[in-house]
N, C-alpha and C positions, 0 to 999 in steps of 0.2 A: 647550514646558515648561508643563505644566498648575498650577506652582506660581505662574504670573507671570500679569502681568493682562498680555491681547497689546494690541497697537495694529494695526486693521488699515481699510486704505484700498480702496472699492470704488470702481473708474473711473468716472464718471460718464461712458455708455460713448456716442466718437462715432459717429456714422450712417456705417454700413458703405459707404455709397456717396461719401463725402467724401474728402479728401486734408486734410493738416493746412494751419492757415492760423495766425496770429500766437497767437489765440488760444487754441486749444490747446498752442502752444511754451508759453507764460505758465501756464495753467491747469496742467500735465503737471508742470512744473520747481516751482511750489511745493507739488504734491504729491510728489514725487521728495524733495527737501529735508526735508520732514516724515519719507518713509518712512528717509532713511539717517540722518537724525539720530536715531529713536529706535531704530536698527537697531546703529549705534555706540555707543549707551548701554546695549548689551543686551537690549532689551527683544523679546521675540517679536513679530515683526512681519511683515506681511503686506501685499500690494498686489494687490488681484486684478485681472486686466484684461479686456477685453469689449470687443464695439462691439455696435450699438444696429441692429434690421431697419430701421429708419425707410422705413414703412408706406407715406406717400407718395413721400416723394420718390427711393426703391428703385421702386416700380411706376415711377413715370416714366419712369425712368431704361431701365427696358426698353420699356417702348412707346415710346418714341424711338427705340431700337433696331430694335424690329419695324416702325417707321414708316417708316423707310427701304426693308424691302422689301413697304411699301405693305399692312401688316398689320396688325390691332387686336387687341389680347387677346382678341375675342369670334370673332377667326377660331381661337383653338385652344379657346377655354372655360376654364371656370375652374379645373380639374384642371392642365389640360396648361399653362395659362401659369403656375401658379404652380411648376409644375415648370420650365419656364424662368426663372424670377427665382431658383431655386435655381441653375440651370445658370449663371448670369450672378454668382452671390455667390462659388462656389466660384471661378469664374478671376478675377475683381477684388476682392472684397471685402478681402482683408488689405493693401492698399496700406497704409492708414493704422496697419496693426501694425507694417509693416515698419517705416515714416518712425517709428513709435513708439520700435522696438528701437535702429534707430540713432541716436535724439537721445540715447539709456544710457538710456531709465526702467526702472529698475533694479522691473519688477514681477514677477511670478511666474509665467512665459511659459504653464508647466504648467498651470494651473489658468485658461486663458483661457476664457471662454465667448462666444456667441452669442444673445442675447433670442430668438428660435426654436428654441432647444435643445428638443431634447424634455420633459428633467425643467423647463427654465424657464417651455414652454409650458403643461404640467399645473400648476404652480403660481400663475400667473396667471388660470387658467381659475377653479382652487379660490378665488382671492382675490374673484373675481367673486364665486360660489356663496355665500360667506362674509360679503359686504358684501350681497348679494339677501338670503340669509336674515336681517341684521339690519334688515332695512327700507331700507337706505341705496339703492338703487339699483332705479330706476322706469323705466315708458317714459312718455313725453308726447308731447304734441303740442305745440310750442313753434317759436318762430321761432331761426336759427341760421345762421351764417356759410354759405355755399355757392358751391362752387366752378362755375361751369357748365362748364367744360372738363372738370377732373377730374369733375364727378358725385360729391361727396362734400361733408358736413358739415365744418368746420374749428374749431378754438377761437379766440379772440381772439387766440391769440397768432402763428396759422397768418394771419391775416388782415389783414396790413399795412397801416397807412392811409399813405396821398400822396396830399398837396395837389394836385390836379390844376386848370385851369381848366373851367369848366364854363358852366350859364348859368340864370338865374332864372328861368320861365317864370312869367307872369300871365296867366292863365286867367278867363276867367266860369264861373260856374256859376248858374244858371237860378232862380231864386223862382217854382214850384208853381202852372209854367202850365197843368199839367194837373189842378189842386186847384181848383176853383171858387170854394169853400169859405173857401179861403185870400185875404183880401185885403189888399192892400198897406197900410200905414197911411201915415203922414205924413212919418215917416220914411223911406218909400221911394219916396215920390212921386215917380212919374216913374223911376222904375229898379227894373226888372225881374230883375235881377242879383247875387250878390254877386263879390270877386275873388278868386281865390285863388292862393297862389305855391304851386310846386314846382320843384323841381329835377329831378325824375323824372315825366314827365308819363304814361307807359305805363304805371305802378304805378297810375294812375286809373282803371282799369278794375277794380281792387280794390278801391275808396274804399266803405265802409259808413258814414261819417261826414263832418261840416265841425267844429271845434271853437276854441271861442272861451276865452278868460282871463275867469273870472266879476270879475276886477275891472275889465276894460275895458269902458265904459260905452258907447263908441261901436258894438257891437252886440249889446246886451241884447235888442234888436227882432227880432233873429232867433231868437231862441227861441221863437218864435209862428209860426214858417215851415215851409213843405216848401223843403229847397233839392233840387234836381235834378242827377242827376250827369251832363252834358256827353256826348252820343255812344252811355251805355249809356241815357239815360234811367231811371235805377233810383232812388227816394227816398232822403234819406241826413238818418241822425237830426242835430242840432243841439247839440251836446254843451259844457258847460264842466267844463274842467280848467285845471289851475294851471300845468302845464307849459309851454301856450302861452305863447310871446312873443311880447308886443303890438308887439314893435319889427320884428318878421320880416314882412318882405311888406308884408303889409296886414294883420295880427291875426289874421288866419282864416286856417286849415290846414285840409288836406285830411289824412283820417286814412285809414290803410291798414295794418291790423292785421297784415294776413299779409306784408307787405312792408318795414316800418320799424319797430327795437326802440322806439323812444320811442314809433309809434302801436299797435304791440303790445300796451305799457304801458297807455297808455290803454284801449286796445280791451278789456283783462280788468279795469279798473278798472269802464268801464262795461258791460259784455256787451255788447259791439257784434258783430257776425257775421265771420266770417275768411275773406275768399274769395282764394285761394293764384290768380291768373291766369300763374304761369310755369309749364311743362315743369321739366325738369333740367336738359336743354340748354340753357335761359334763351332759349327761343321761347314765345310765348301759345298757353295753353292751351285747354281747352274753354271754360273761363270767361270769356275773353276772349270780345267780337263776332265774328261770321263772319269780316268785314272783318281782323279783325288774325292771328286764328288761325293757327299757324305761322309765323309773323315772328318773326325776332332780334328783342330786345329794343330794341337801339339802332334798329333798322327799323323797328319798331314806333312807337317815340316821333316817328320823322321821319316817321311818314304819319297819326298820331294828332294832329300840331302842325299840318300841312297841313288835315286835315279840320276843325280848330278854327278855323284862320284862315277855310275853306270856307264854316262855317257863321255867319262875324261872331262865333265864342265866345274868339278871341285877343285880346288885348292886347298885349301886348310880350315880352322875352326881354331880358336885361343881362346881363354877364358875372357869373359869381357863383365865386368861389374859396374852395374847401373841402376836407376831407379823404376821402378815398372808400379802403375797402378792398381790398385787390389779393390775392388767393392767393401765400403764399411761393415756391412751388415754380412755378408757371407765369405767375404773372404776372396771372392775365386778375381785370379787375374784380369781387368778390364780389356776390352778392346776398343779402340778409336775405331768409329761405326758410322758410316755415311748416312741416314735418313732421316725419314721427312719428320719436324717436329714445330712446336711453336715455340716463339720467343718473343722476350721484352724488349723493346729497345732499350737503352739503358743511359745510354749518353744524353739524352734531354732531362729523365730524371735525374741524373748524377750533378747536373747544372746547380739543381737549389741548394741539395747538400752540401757541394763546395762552397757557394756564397757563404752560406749563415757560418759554416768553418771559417774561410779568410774572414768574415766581420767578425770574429769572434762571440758568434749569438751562440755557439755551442762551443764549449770551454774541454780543454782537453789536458786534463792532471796525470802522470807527467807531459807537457808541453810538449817534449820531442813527436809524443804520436802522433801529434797533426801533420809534422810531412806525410811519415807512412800512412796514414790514412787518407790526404791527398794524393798521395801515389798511386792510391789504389783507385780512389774516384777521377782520378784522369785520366788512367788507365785502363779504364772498366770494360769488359766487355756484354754484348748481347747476353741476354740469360735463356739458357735454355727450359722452360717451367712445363715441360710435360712430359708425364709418366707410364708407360706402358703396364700399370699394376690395374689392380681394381676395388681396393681401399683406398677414398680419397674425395675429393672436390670432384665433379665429374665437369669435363670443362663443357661448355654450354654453345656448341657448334653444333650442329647439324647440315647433314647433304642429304641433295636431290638423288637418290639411286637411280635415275631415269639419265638424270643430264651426266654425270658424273660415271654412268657404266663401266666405263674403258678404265676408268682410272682407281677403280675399288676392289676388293676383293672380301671377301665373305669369308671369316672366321668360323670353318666348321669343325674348329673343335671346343665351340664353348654355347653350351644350350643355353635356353633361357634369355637368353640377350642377341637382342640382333647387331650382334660385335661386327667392326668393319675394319679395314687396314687402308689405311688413304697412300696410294703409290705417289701420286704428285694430280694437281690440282690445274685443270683447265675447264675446257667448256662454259658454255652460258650460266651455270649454276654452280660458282664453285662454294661457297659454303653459306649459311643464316645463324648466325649470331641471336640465340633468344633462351631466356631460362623456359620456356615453355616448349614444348613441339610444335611446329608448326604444321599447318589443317593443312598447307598445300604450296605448292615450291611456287615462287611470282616468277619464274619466267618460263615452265612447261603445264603449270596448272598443276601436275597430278600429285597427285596424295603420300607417291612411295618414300619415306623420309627416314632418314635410318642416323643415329646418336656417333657422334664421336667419341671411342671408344676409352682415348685417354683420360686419366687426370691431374690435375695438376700437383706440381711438386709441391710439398710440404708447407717450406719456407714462403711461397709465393701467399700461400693460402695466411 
């Protein structure tokens, strides 16, 4: 009835690989309630229903599957698995519509959709194009949740933290015995040393700093120093920031830009250097010593603490309990991971949301959540929305392989797809924005044009 104003409800649609659990009983039924109340009132009313690709934890869900006959998505490529996770949605995926239909949610069975629908995926694609062309949505180089099993970036919210037990390690780190130049003063009479705690001792292979609280007086004197970093032997600047706590450790931290958000923080505060020493797989990398290269990371910290104690550069080790990141979906410990990704701005859009809150256009029962939800939208940061899987939105970037040589590298472990890895983004041709391929790059002519290989996070879509 185009005379009437409708009331219409879009499911807030569950991950097509789930079965329902309490909380969508609760969520469903007071939507249900909403739709036949104003449905008994007359009113034109509408329910649409859906469920959701969900990007991760669908891929899982089939390499689990293929895991059993001792197979990885890279034994068919990226074509042919993704046509398997389709093979795997058509016979499982409506569980959760069925348990839908029979709890009565009295919604619009006809009008159900799929977030991979064709017209849904063209429309996500276009929202992309639309938020790129308003400036909102950049690539960087930024540190981000990372999964080492899956091989993919997570949001904060994919990144569960538990209180785990763990252990403080106290480390020496060396005063600028290879500095001549540098001599101890009075205050260090007699120690050649300073100490430093970590809880991650393998992430010091990426330490570009040591950093002290400019108001803690007890080592102002090292700001006159070379300290030394342990094992790589590589100088590391002496930095003060306010974020140090003079009550952690011993005052002085060890700062590792590419590995930890707060020394991240720091590290762009002061231009300190970003050296990333993990793999994907979360084994050391090139950057890492000869010595450790190729080792888990947990392997790594147990033969990095051995060499420590080797060289007289140990102290001690105490239980330390904190919280640490886990991936939703598999479980395995996250690592804070320096590379190149896209993101939302998020501060321009966070602007309309607050308004219509303070005018009170969007009403908030109990009233207390509008602080915490203004909290959150004042506080927002950049979104991280892309995924290193291959179920998904695929995000609609293309590069020049000609102009962009230097800077790409070629994934030859995945047939079928001409898979790319973008190291950092220069030259005359750095990316084209278009749901279609482009016949030929507009600033070298030629033709070589190769897909970005990410897709975009879930939520985003």
């Amino acid at each position: 009835d185009g005379k009437k104003k409708p009331f219409v409800i879009v499911i807030p649609p569950p991950n097509v690989t789930g079965i329902l659990h309490m909380g969508h009983g609760l969520n469903n039924a007071i939507q249900d309630i909403l739709i036949r109340w104003q449905r008994m009132k007359g009113v034109p009313t509408l329910w649409v229903p859906g469920t959701d690709h969900a990007g991760i934890a669908t891929q899982n869900v089939v390499e689990k599957k293929l895991h059993q006959d001792n197979k990885t998505r890279h034994h068919f490529g990226r074509q042919a698995f993704i046509k398997e996770v389709w093979k795997w949605k058509e016979e499982h995926g409506s569980t959760i519509i069925r348990q839908l239909k029979r709890l009565g949610s009295s919604c619009d069975w006809s009008r159900e959709r799929f977030t991979m629908d064709e017209g849904l995926s063209k429309a996500v694609q276009e929202v992309f194009i639309r938020l790129h062309k308003k400036g909102l949505i950049y690539q960087g180089n930024y540190l981000v949740n990372w999964c080492p099993r899956c091989h993919t970036a997570l949001s904060d919210e994919e990144a569960a933290h538990k209180d785990i037990e763990g252990k403080l390690y106290y480390l020496k780190y060396p005063l600028g015995k290879d500095y001549p130049e540098v001599m101890l003063d009075s205050a260090m009479e007699g120690q050649d040393y300073i100490v430093v705690a970590t809880t991650r001792p393998e992430t010091m292979l990426g330490d570009t700093a040591v950093a002290i609280n400019p108001k803690d007086d007890r080592h102002k004197h090292l700001l006159r120093k070379v300290v030394m970093l342990p094992l790589v032997n590589r100088p590391l600047k002496v930095i003060q920031d306010t974020f140090v706590d003079p009550e952690f450790g011993t005052g002085i931290v060890k700062v590792t830009p590419a590995h930890d958000p707060n020394d991240f923080e720091m590290g762009r505060r002061h231009n300190l250097e970003e050296v990333n020493v993990l793999n994907v797989d979360g084994t050391i990398n090139e950057n890492g010593t000869p010595e450790y290269r190729g080792l888990d990371r947990f392997d790594a910290r147990k033969k990095i603490v051995e060499d420590l104690k080797r060289k007289n550069l140990f102290i001690k080790d105490i239980p330390h309990h904190h919280a640490v990141g886990h991936c939703y979906r598999c479980d395995t410990i996250i690592e804070p991971y320096l590379s190149w990704q896209w993101f939302v701005k998020m501060k321009p859009l966070a602007k309309a949301a607050i308004n219509v809150a303070k005018k009170k256009k969007v009403q908030f029962v109990p009233e207390r959540w509008l602080k915490v939800y203004l909290n959150w939208m004042e506080n927002i940061r950049d979104w991280c929305i892309s995924r290193q899987i291959w179920w998904g939105h695929e995000i609609p970037v293309w590069y020049c392989l000609d102009c962009n040589s230097k800077n790409i590298e070629l994934d030859d472990t995945v047939t079928g797809h001409n898979d790319i890895r973008i190291k950092r983004i220069v030259g005359k041709c750095s990316y084209l924005v278009s749901t279609e391929k482009p016949q030929s790059c507009p600033a070298c002519g030629n033709s070589n044009i190769g897909k970005d290989p990410d897709v975009l996070d879930t939520w985003f879509s």
